[in-house]
N, C-alpha and C positions, 0 to 999 in steps of 0.2 A: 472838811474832808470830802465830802457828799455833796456840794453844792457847786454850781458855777464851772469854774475849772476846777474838777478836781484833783487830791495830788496830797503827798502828807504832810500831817501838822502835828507839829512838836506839843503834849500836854506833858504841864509843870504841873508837879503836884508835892506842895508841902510833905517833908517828912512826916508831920507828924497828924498829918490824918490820916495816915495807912494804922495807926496804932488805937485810934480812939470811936469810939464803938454809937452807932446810930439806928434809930428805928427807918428804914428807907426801903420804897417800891424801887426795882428794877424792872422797868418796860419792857416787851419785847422791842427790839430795835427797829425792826420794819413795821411794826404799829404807830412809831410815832416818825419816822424819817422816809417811808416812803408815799405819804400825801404830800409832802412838800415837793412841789412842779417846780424844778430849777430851768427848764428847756425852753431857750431861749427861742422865736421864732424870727424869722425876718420879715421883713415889712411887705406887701406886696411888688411895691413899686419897686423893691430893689430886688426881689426874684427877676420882676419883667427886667429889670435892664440887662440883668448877670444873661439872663438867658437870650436876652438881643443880640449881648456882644459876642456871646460865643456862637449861635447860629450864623451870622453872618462875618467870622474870622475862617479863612483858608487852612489855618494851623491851629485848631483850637489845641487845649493839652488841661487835664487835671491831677493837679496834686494832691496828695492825701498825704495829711500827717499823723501824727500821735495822736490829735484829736477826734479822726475818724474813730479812730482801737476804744478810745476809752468812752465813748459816747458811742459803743456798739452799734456802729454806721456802715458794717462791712457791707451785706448784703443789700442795702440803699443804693450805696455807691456802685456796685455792681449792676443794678438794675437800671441807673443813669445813665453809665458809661453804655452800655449795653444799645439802649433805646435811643441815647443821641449821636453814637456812633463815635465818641470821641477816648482817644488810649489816656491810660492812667500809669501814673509814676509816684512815686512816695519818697520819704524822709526815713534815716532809717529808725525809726520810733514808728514808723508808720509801717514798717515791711509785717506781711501777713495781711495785709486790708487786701488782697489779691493774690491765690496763688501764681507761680511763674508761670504756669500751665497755660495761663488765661490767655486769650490771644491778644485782648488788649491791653496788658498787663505788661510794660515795660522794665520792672523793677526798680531799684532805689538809685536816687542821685544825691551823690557826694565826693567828696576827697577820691575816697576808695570805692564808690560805686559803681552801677551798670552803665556801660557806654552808651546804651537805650535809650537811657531814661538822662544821662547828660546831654546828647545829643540832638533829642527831643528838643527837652529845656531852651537849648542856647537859638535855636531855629524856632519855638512857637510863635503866634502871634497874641497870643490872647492865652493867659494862665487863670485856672479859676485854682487857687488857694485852699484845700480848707482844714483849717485846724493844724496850721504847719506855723513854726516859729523863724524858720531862715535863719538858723545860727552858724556857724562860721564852717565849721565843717563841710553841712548840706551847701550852703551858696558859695564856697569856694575861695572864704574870707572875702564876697561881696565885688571880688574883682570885675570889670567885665569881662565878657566873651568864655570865663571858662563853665561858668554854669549859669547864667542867667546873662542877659539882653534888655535890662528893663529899667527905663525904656529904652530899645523903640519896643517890648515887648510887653502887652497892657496887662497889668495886675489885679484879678479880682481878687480883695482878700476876706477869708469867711475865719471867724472865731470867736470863741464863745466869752474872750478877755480883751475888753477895748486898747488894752494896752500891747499888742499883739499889731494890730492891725497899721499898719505904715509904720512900725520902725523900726524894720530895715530897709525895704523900700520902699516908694512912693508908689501908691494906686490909685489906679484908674476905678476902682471901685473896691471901698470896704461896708463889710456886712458885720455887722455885732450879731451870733447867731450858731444856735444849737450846731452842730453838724450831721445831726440824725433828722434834726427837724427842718434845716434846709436843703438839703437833699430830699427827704420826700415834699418840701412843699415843691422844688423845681421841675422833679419830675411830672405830680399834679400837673402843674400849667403847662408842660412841656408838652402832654398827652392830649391836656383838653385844647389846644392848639393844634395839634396836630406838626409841630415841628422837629426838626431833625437836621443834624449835620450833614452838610455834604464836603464832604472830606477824604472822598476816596484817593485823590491823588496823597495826602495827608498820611493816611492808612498808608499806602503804598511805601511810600517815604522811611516809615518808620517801621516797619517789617523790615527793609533790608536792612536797618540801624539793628534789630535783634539775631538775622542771620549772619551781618561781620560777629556780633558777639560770641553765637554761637557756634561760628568756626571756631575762633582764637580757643573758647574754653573747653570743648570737647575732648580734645587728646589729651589732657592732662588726663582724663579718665583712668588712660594704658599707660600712665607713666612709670616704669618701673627701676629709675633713680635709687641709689641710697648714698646719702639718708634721703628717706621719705619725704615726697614733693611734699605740701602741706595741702594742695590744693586737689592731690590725689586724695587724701585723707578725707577732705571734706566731703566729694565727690560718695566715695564709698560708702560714707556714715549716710548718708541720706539714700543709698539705695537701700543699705537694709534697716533703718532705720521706721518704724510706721507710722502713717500719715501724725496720728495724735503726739508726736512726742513731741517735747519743749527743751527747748536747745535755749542756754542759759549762756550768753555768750563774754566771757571775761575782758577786761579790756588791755588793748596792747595788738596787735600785727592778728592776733587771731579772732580779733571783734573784725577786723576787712574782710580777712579771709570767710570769715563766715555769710558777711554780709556779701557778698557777691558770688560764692558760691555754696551755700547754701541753701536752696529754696525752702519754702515755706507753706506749704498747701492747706494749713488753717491758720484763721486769728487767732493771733493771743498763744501763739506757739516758740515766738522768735524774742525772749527778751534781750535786753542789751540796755549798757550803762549808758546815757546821753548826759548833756549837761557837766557836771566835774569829774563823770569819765575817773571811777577810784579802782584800782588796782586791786583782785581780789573780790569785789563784788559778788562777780558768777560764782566763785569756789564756796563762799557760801550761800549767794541766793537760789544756786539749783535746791537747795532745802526746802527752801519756801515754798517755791516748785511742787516738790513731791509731796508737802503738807498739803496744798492747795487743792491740787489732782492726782490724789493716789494712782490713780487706775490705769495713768499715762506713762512712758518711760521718760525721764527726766534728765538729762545731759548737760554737764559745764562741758564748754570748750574753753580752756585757758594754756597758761603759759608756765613752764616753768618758773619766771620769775613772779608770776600772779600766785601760783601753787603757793609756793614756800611762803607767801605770806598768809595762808590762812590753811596753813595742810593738815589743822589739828581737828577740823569742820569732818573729818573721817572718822575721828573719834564720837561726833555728837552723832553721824549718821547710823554708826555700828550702836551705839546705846538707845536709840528710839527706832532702831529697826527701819531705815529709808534708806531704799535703795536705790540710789542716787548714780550716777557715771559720772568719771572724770576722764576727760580726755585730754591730756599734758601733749602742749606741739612742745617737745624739749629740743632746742637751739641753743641751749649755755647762754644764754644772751637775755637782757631786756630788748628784746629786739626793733620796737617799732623807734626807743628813743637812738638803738646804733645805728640803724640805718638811714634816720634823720644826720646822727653826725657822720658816717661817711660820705652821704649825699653831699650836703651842704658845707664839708671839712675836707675837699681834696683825700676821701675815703680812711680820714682818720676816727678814732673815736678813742671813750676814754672812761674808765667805772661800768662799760655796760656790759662786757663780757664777765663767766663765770670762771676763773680761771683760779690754780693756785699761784699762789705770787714766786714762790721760789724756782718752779718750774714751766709756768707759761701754759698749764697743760688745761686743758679745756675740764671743768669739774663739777658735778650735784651729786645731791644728796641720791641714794636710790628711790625713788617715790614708791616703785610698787612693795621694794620690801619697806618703807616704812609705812602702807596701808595694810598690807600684812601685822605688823607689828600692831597696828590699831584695831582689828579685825576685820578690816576688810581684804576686799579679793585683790592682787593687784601683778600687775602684768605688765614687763617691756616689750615695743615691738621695735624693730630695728630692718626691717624686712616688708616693702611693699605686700607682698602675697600674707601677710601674717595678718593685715588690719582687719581685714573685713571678718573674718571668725570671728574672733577676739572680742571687738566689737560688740556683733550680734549675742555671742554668749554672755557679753555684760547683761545688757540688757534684759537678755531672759533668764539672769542667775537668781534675780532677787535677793541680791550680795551687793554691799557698796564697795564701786570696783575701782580701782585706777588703772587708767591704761598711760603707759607713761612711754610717747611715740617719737621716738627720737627724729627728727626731720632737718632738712636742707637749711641751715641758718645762712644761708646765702641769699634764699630765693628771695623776688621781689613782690611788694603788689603791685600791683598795676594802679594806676594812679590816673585816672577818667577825668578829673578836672585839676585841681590845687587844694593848696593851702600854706597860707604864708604864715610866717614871723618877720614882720618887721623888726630890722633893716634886712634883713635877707630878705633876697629876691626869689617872686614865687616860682616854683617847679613848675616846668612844663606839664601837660598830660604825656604819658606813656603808650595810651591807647587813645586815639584822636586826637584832636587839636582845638586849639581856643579859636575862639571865633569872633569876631567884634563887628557886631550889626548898630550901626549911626542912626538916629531917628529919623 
C-alpha cells in the first residue's frame, strides 16, 4: 500500500482470528514504515537526455498525471514549469497539480476535457510524461489526431511502474522513476546548466488556445435558463465555494462537467472515480472526505441516478455528525448513458430516462425531503438566482444538506477530443477538431 505505486490492497483475514486472543506489540506505523526509501531516482544519463530533448523541441508540453498527486510533486513541478518556461496539462486524476489561475496551467485533456490542453497535446513536439497512464478516456481511445500525435510527436515517459511505460505508446524516452525525485533531480541539472526553453512563439500559441476557451465558457456564468444550465451551477459553486474545499465528483455527465468547469486551486482538492468509473462512489466517498479533513467543506457533485444508489449515506452522515453537501444535477435521466444513445441511435434511447410507465411522465423520488426524513437539511432549487445562497448556506450550516438542482437534461458536453466503442464510429470533437500530423 505504501510502497512503489501506491494504491489499495485487499487484506484477507481468517475469521477466526478476529475471535482468538494473543500476547502482541502494536508498533507505531511510522516507526517502522517510514525508513523504508521506496523513491525511485533516475539515472543521470536519462535526466541529460529528457532534458536535451525538451530544450531543443519548438513545442515542448508536460504532462502531469495521478502520479505527480500521489507522490506530492505539485510544487516541484511548478518550479520546472516555471524555470524551463514550458506549459503544463494533466489527466483528470492529475487535475489539482496546478491551479487554472496558473498561467501556465492549461488544464486537463480528455473526452470531456479542456480544449487547451487537447490542443496543445495534438500540436507538441516533445511530451514529457510523468506519472500518467494514457487510458482510453485521457488519449481519446489512442485514435490519432484527436489527442495525441505520437509519433510524429516524441514521448518521454516518466513512472514509478515499469509496466506503465510504452504500453500505450511507443517512446522516444522511458524513465523507471519517482515523480518527486525526478522533477527535482531535472530541475538540479537544468539550473546548474544554466538551460531554458525558448518557446515563446510556443507560449504565444497556446495562450490563445486558453482565450478561445475562455470566450466559449464565460457566459454560461449569466445563464439564467430553467431548468438550470448545469454548467451555471458549477460556475456558481466555485465562486462561493473556498479555496480548501474537496469537491468529491460522482460519476456520470457531472464528473465532465466538473472536470472542465470546475477549477481547482489546491491539490488533493478534486477527487473523481478513474479506472471502473462505479456509480455512487462520490455520494459516499464525500465521507471520507470530511473524515479525513474536518476543517474543509466537503462536496459530492453527483446525479440523481448516482444519488438513489447510495441516498442512505445521509443517514450515516446525520448519525456521526459530518457535514457533508450533496449537490444532485436532477435531469430524470442517467444521463451520460442517454445521450450516448441518442448520439449514436438517430436520438433514440431506451431504460435511461426516469419516467412512470403508465404515463410517460418524467418522475424521482424528492431527495430533499427524503434528507429531511434522515436528518439532514435538504432543499430543491428549480430557479437559477436560487443556487448560489442555497449553496453557500450548506456549506456554512454544519448540517448534512442535499441540494436537489433540477437542471437542463438536454444540455450537452462539450466533447474536446473522442471516445469510441467499437464498431461505432468515433464522435467528432464539438469544440476543435482532430488533427492528423504524419511523421
Amino acid at each position: 500500500m505504501r510502497t512503489g505505486r501506491p494504491g489499495p490492497c485487499h487484506l484477507d483475514i481468517p475469521y477466526d482470528l478476529y475471535i482468538k486472543k494473543a500476547d502482541v506489540e502494536i508498533p507505531e506505523p511510522e516507526e517502522w514504515s517510514m525508513p523504508i526509501n521506496w523513491r525511485t531516482q533516475a539515472s543521470p544519463e536519462a535526466i541529460e537526455k529528457a532534458l536535451d530533448m525538451l530544450v531543443k523541441s519548438p513545442r515542448p508540453l508536460i504532462l502531469a498525471g495521478g502520479g505527480v498527486v500521489v507522490s506530492g510533486a505539485t510544487e516541484e513541478l511548478k518550479a520546472l514549469a516555471a524555470y524551463l518556461g514550458i506549459p503544463v496539462y494533466s489527466t483528470l486524476m492529475g487535475k489539482g497539480v496546478m491551479s487554472e489561475s496558473e498561467e501556465l496551467y492549461l488544464g486537463v485533456a480528455g473526452c470531456w476535457g479542456h480544449y487547451p490542453a487537447a490542443e496543445a497535446a495534438r500540436n507538441a513536439d516533445v511530451i514529457l510524461a510523468i506519472g500518467a497512464r494514457f487510458a482510453d478516456l485521457h488519449a481519446a481511445s489512442w485514435l490519432p489526431g484527436y489527442a495525441y500525435n505520437i509519433p510524429p510527436t516524441k514521448l518521454i515517459h516518466v513512472d514509478i511502474d515499469p509496466s506503465e511505460i510504452g504500453r500505450n505508446y511507443p517512446v522516444a524516452l522511458g524513465i523507471v522513476a519517482d515523480a518527486k525525485c525526478f522533477i527535482r533531480q531535472m530541475l538540479e541539472v537544468a539550473k546548474a546548466k544554466g538551460v531554458k526553453c525558448n518557446s515563446k512563439a510556443w507560449l504565444d500559441e497556446v495562450y490563445s488556445y486558453k482565450t478561445e476557451w475562455r470566450n466559449f465558457v464565460t457566459p454560461y456564468e449569466k445563464n439564467e435558463e430553467v431548468p438550470l444550465d448545469p454548467r451555471r451551477v458549477l460556475l456558481d459553486m466555485r465562486k462561493c465555494a473556498p479555496d480548501d474545499t474537496i469537491l468529491v465528483a460522482d460519476v456520470g455527465n457531472n464528473q465532465a462537467w466538473a472536470e472542465q468547469y470546475w477549477d481547482t486551486p489546491r491539490p488533493k482538492t478534486h477527487l473523481s472515480a478513474g479506472g471502473f468509473a462505479a456509480m455512487g462512489f462520490g455520494v459516499c466517498g464525500v465521507l471520507g472526505a470530511k473524515l479525513a479533513r474536518p476543517e474543509s467543506p466537503c462536496v459530492c457533485l453527483c446525479s440523481d441516478g448516482g444519488f438513489i444508489m447510495m441516498p442512505h449515506v445521509v443517514a450515516t452522515a446525520v448519525e456521526y455528525d459530518l457535514p457533508a453537501v450533496w449537490v444532485i444535477l436532477n435531469n430524470y435521466t442517467i444521463g451520460c448513458i442517454r445521450d450516448l444513445q441518442r448520439f449514436y441511435l438517430d436520438g433514440r434511447e431506451i431504460g435511461t430516462s426516469f419516467k412512470k410507465a403508465k404515463t410517460g411522465e418524467l418522475w424521482n423520488p424528492d431527495f430533499a425531503k427524503m434528507a429531511e426524513s434522515m436528518g439532514g437539511r435538504g432543499v430543491r432549487i428549480e430557479k437559477p438566482q436560487d443556487f448560489a445562497s442555497a449553496f453557500e448556506e450548506a456549506i456554512k450550516s454544519g448540517v448534512p444538506t442535499v441540494l436537489d438542482v433540477i437542471i437542463n437534461r438536454d444540455t450537452p458536453v462539450p466533447i474536446t477530443t473522442t471516445w469510441q466503442m467499437p464498431p461505432i464510429p468515433p464522435a467528432e470533437p464539438t469544440f476543435g477538431k482532430r488533427k492528423v500530423r504524419k511523421p
